[in-house]
Backbone as JSON, one array per atom type, in Angstrom:
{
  "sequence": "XXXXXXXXXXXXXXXXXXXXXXXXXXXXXXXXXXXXXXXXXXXXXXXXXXXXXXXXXXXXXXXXXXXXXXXXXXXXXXXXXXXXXXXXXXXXXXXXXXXXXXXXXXXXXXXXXXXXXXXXXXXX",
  "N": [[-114.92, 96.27, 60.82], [-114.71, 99.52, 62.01], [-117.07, 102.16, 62.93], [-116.46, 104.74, 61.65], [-115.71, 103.75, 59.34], [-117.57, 102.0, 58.2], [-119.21, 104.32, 57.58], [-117.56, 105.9, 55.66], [-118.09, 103.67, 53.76], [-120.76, 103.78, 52.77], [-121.06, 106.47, 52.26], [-119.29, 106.52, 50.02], [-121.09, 104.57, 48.87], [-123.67, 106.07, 48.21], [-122.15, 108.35, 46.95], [-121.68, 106.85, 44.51], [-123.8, 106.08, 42.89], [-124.74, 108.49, 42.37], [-123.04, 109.33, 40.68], [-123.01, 107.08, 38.86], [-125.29, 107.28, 37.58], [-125.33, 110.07, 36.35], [-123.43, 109.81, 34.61], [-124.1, 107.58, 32.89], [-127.33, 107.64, 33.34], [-128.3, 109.52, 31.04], [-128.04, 108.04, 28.47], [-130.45, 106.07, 29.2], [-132.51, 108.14, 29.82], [-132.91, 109.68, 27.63], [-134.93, 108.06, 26.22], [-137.24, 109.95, 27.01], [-138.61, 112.51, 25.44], [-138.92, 115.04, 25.76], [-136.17, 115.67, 27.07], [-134.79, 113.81, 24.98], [-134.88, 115.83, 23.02], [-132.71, 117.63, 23.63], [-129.8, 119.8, 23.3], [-126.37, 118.28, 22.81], [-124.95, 119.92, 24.52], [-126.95, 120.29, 26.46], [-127.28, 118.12, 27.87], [-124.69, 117.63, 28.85], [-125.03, 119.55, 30.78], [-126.75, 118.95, 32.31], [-125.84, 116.36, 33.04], [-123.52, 117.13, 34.53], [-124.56, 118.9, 36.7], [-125.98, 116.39, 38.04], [-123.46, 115.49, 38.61], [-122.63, 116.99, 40.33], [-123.33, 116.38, 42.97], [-122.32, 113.73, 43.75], [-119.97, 114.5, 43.83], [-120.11, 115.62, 46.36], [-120.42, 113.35, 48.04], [-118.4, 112.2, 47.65], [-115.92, 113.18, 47.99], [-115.86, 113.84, 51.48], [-116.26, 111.07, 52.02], [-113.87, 110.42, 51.17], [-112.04, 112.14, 52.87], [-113.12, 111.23, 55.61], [-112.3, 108.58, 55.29], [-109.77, 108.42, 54.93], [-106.8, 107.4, 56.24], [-104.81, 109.26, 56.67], [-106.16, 111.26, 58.2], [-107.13, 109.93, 59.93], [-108.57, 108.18, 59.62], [-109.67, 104.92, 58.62], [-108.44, 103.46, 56.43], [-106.11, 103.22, 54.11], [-104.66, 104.82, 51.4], [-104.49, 103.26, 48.88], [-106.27, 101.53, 50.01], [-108.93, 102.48, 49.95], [-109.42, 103.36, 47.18], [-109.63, 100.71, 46.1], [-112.06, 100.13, 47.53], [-113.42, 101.8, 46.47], [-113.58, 101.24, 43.71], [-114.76, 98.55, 43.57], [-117.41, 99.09, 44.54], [-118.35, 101.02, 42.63], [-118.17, 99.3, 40.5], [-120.26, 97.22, 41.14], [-122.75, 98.96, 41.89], [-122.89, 100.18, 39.18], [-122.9, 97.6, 37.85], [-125.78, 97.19, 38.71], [-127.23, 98.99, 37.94], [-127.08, 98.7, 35.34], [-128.16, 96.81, 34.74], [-131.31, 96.84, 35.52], [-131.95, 98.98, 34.75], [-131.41, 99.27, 32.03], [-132.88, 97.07, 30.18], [-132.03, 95.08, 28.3], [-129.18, 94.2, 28.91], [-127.32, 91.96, 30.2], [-126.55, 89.84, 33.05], [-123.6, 87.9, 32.82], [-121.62, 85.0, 32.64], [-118.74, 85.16, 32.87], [-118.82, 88.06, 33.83], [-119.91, 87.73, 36.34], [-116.77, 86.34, 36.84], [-115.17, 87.94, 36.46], [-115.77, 89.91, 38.74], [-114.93, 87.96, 40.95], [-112.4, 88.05, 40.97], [-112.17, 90.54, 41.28], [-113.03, 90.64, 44.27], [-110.71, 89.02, 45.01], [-109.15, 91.31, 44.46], [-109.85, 93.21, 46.4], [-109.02, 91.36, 48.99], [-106.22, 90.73, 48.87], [-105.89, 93.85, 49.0], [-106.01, 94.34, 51.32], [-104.56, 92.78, 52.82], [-101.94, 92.38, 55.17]],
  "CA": [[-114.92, 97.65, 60.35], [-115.38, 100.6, 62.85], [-118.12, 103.28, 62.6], [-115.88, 105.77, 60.42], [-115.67, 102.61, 57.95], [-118.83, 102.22, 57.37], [-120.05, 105.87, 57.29], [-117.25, 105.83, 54.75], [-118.47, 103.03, 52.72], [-121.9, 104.44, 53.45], [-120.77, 107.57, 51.3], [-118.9, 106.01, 48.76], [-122.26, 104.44, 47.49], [-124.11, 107.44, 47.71], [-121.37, 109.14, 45.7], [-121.61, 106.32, 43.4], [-125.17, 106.46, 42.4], [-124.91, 109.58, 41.8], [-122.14, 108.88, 39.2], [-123.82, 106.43, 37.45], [-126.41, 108.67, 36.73], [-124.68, 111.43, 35.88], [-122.58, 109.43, 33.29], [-124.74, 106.5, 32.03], [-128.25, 108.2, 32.85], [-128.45, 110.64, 29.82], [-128.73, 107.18, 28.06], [-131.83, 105.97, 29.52], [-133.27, 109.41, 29.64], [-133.18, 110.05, 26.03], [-136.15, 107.77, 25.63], [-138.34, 110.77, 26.77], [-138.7, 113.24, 24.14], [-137.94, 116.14, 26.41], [-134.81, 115.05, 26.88], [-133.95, 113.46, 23.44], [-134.46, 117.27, 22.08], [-131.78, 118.8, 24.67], [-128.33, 119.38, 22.52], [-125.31, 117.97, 24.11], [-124.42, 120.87, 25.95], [-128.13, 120.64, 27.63], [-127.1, 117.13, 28.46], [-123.32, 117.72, 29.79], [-125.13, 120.76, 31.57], [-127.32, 118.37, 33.49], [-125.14, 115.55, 33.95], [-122.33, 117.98, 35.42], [-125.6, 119.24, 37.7], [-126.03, 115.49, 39.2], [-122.42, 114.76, 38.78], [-122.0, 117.44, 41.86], [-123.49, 115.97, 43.96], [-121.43, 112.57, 43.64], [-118.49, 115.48, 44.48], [-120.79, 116.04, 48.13], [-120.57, 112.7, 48.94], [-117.16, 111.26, 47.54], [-114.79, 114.48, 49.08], [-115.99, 113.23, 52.42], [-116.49, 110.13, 52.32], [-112.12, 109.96, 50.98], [-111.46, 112.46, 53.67], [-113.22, 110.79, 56.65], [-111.89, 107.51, 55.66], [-108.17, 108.33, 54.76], [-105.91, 106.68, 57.8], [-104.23, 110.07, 57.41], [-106.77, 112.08, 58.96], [-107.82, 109.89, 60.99], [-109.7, 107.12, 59.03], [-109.4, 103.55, 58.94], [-108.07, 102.83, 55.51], [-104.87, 103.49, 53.34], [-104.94, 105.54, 49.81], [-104.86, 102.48, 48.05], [-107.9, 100.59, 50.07], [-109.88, 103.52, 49.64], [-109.41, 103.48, 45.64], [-110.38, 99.15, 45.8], [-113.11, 100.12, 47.96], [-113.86, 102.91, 45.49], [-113.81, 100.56, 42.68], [-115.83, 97.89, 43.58], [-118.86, 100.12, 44.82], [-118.67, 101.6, 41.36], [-118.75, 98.52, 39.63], [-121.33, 96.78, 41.56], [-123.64, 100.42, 41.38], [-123.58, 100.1, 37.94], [-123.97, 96.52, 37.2], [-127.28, 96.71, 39.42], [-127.74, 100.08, 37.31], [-127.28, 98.64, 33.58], [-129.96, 95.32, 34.92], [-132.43, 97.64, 36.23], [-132.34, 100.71, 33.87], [-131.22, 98.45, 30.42], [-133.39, 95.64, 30.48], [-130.93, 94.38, 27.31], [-128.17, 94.38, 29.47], [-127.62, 90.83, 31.01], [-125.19, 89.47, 33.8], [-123.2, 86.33, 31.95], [-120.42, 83.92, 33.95], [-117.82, 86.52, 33.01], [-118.91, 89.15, 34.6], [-119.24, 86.75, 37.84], [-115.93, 85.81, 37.94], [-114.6, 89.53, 37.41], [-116.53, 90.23, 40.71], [-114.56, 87.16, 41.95], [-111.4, 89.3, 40.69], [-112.41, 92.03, 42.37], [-113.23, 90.1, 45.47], [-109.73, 88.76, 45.2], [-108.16, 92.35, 44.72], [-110.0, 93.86, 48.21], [-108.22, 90.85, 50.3], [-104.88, 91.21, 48.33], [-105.09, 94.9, 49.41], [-106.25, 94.16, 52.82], [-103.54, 91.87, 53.42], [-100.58, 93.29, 55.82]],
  "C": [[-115.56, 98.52, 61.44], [-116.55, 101.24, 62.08], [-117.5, 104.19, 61.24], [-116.06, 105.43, 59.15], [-116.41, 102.67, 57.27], [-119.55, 103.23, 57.2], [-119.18, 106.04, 55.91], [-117.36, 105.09, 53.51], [-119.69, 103.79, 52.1], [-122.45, 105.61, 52.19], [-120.26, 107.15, 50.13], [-120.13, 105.34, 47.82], [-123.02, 104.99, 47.19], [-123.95, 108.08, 46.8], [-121.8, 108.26, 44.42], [-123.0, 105.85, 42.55], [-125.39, 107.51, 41.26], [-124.02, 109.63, 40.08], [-122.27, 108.27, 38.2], [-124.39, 106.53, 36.8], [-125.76, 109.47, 36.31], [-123.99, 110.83, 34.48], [-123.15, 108.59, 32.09], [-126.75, 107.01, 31.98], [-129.1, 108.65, 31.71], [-129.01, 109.33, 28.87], [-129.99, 106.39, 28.05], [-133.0, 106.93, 29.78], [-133.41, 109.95, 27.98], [-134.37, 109.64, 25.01], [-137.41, 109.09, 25.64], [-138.14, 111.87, 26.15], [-138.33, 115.05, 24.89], [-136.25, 116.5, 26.02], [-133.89, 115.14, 25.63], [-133.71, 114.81, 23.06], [-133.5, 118.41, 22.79], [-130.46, 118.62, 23.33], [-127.48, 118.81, 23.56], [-125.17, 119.12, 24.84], [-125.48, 121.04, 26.89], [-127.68, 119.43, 28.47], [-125.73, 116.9, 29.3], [-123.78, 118.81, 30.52], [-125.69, 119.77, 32.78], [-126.85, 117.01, 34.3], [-123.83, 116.13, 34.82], [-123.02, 118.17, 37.08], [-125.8, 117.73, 38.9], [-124.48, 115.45, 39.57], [-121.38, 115.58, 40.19], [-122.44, 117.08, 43.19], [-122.63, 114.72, 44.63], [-120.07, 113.29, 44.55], [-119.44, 115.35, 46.49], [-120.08, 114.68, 48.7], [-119.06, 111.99, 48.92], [-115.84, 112.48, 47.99], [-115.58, 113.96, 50.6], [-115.82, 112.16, 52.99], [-114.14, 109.81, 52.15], [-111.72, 110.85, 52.42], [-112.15, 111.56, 55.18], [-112.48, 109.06, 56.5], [-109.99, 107.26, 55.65], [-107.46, 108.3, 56.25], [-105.02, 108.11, 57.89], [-105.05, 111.41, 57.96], [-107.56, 111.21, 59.87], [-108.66, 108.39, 61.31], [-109.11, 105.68, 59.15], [-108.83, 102.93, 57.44], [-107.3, 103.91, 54.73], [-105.57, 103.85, 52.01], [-105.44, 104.22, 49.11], [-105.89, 101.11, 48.53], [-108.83, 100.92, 49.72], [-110.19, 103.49, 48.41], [-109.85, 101.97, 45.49], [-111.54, 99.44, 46.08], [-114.48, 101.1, 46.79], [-114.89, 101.84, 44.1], [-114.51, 99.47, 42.56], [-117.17, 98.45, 43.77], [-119.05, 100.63, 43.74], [-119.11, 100.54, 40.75], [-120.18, 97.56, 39.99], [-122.86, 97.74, 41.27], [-124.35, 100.2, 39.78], [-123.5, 98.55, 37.05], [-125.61, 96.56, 37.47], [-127.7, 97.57, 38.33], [-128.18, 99.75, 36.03], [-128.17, 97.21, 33.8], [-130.66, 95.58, 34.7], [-132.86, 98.47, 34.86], [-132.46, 99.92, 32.45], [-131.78, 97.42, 30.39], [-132.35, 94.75, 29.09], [-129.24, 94.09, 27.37], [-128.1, 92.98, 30.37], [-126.37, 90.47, 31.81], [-125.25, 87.85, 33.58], [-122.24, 86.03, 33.25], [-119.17, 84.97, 33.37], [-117.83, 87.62, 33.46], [-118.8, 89.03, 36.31], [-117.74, 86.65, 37.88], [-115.27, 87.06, 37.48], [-114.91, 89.58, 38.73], [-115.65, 89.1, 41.56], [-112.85, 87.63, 42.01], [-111.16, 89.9, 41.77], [-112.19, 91.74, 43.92], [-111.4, 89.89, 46.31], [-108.39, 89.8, 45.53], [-108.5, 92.98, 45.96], [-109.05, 92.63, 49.2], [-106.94, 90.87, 49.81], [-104.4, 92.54, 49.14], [-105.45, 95.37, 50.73], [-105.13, 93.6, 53.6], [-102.66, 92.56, 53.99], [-99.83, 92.15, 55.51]]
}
């Protein structure tokens, strides 16, 4: 993987941080009582608020890596690459944050799935 690659991976998990928070957050924030007493619209106000930042890093990160400006990977590597960095993000996310959240042998061999769909769509 060139430089571009990995500045584009780089970004993609940036973005995807941010996303996880923004979407699954609100759930683990609800323990503090702040929080809990926001209505939804305080809570789609503030996950919209992280969920732009996710926009900063994932509009870049697709345009510097798309092969048609320039980048090193095709629409549909970009969207595998996408999709594993998400799911990985937020397994670490629902370990960490959900302690009632556990990683079983099915969730392994998705990931071995997954594994299987990046060299599938690597393959020429």
């Amino acid at each position: 993987m060139n430089l571009t690659g990995l500045y584009t991976v780089l970004l993609l998990i940036a973005s995807n941080i941010f996303m996880t928070f923004a979407w699954y957050g609100h759930l683990k924030l609800k323990e503090y009582s702040w929080f809990a007493a926001l209505p939804l619209f305080g809570i789609i106000f503030i996950s919209w608020g992280i969920a732009f930042f996710e926009y900063c890093f994932q509009v870049p990160a697709n345009r510097l890596g798309f092969e048609g400006n320039g980048g090193p990977f095709s629409l549909m590597q970009l969207k595998i690459i996408q999709e594993v960095i998400t799911l990985v993000v937020f397994v670490l996310f629902s370990t960490l944050a959900f302690k009632t959240e556990a990683l079983k042998w099915n969730h392994l061999l998705a990931f071995v799935f997954l594994i299987a769909a990046v060299y599938l769509i690597f393959k020429k």
